[in-house]
C-alpha positions in Angstrom: -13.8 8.6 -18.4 -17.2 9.7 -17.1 -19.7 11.8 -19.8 -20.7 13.8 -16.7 -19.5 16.2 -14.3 -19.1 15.1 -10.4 -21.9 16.4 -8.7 -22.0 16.8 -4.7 -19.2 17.3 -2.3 -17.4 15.1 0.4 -15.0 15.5 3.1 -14.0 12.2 5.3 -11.5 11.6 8.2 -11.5 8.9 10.8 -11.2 9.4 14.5 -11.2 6.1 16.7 -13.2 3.5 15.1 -15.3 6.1 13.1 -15.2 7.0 9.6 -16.3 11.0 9.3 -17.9 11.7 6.4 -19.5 15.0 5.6 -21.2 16.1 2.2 -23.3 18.3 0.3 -25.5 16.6 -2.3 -27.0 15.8 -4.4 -24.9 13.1 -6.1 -24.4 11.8 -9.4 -22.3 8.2 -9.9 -19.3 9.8 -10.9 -19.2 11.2 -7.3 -20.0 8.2 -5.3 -17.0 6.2 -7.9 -14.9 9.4 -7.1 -15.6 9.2 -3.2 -14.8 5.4 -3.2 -11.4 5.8 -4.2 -11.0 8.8 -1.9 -11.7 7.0 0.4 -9.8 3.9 0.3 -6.9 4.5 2.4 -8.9 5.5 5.4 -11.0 2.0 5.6 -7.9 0.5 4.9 -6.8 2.1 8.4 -10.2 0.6 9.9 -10.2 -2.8 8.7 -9.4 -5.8 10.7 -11.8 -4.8 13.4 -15.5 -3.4 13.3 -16.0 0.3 12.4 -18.9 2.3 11.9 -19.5 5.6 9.8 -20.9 8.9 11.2 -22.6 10.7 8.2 -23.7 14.5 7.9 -25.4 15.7 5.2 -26.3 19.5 4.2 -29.1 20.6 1.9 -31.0 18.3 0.0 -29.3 14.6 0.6 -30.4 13.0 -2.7 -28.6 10.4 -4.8 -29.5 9.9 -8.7 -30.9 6.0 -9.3 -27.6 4.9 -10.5 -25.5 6.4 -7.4 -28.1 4.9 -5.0 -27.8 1.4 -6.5 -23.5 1.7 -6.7 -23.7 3.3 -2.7 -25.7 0.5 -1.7 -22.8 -1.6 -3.3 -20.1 -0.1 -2.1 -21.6 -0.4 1.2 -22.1 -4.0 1.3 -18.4 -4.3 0.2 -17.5 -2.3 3.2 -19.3 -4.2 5.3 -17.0 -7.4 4.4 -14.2 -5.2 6.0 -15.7 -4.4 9.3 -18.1 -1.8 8.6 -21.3 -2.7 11.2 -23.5 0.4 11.1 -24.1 4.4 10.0 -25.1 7.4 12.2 -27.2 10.1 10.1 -27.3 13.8 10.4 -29.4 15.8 7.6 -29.1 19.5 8.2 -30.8 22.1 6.6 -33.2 19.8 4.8 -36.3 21.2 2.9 -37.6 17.8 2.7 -36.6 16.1 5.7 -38.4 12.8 5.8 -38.2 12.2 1.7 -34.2 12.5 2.7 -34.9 10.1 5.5 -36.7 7.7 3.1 -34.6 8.0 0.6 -31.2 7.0 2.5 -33.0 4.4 4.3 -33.8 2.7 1.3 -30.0 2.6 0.1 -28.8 1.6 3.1 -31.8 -1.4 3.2 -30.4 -2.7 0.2 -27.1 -2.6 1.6 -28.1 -4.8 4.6 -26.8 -1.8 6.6 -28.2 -0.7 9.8 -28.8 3.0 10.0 -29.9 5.7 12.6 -30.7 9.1 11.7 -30.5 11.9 14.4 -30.0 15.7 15.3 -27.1 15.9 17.1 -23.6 14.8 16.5 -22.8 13.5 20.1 -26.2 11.7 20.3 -25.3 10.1 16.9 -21.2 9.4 17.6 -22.3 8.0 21.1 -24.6 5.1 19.7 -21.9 4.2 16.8 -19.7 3.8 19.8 -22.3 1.2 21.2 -22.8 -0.3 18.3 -19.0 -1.2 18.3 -18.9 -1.9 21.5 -21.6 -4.4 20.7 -20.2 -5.8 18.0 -16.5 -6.7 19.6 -18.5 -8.2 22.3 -20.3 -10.8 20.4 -16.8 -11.3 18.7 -14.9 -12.0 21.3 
């Protein structure tokens, strides 16, 4: 059992090949350890072909050192089960491009390509290409 508190929220679902996930930050470990068991049976429901994940993030997306390094490994875990890319939406940002920066980096040490946009569509619609991609070259 965890000293601290979860901090930050997160809601997921999956529609097509898409995990959904939507949170409000920031977040400590105990919420990136309590959002990996959450959601377990839904990549379960994705793997055995490539998937992607559509992120949206309100406020101020930030993730303590320790949550960062245990995202970026939970990631790269993910990726072993089909995961091939992540669509980012950061709403109502103070600081923007430090949130930009910041999630880059965790998906960098992830080996995960990442996008950020504005607009859900615009986002959803290149995570479909990058599927579509992706089955290509493995067929």
């Amino acid at each position: 059992m965890s000293r601290f508190p979860v901090h930050g929220t997160v809601n997921l679902d999956v529609v097509d090949r898409i995990l959904l996930v939507e949170g409000v930050g920031p977040w400590n470990k105990e919420s990136v350890e309590q959002g990996d068991k959450t959601v377990q049976p839904l990549i379960e429901s994705l793997t055995g072909e490539v998937w992607g994940v559509l992120v949206t993030l309100y406020g101020e997306p930030i993730y303590v050192p320790e949550a960062a390094t245990l995202l970026s490994a939970t990631i790269k875990k993910q990726r072993k089960l089909g995961r091939i890319a992540t669509a980012v939406i950061v709403v109502e940002s103070k600081s923007p491009e430090f949130a930009k920066s910041h999630l880059t980096q965790i998906y960098q040490n992830a080996g995960e390509p990442v996008r950020f946009f504005n607009d859900y569509e615009q986002a959803k619609w290149w995570l479909v290409q990058q599927i579509s991609q992706q089955k290509m070259v493995l067929s």
